[in-house]
N, C-alpha and C positions, 0 to 999 in steps of 0.2 A: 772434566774436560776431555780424559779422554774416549770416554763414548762420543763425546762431539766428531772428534777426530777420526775414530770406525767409520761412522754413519759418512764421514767425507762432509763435515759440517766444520768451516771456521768461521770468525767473526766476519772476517771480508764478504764471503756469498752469505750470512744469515742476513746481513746490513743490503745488500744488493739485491736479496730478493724480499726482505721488507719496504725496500725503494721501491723496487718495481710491482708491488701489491699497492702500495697506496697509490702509484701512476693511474693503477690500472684501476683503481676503487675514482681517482679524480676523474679522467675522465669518462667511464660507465656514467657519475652523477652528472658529469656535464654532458653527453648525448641523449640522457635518458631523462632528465628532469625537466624539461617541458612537455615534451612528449606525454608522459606519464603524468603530470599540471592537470595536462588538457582533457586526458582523458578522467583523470578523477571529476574535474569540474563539470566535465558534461552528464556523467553517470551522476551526479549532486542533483544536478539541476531536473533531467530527467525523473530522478525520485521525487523532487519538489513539484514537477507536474504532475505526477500520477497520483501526489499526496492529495493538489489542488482538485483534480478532477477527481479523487475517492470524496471528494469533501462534498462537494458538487452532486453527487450521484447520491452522495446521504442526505443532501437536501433536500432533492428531488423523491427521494422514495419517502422519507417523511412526508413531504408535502402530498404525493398523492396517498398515502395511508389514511391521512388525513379526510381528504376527499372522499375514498372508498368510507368510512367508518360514517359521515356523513348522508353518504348513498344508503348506507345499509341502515341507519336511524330513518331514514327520508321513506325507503320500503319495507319498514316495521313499523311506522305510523300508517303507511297508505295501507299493508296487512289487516290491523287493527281497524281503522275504519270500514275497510269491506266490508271485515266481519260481525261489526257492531250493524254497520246497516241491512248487510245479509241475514243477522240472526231478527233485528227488528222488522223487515220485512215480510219475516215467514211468520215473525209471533202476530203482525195485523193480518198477513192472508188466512193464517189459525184463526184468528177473533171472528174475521167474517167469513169464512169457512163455517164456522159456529153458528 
């Protein structure tokens, strides 16, 4: 107790400035707790759309992946026929050439 009393610390001001920390702790929560609601809920909701629209965008590039790899079968068939009919055309202008 008496280092309490050095430092100029009794029960009376330890009690009167623990009052006045929890005042001060009540109302910070109470000007600050909607406030801070609101903005956590909008920054929530914002992640939830950029989740929606990454979702969306993975759809979307699936789906045309899909299409390109289709493209590219569709002009590796048409490759392939040229060149079947390119190579059979020279082998009959060969035959009657001959």
């Amino acid at each position: 107790m008496e280092i309490f009393e050095k430092l100029g610390i009794n029960l009376q001001s330890f009690l009167f400035h623990m009052l006045s920390l929890a005042i001060i702790v009540f109302a910070a929560w109470l000007l600050l707790h909607k406030p801070l609601s609101k903005m956590i809920k909008k920054h929530n909701q914002r992640l939830a759309d950029i989740h929606d629209e990454n979702r969306q965008l993975v759809s979307e590039a699936e789906e045309n992946r899909r299409g390109i790899d289709a493209i590219k079968a569709g002009a590796k068939e048409d490759a392939i026929r040229i060149t079947n009919a390119a190579a059979a055309s020279a082998a009959a202008k060969t035959e009657e050439a001959l």
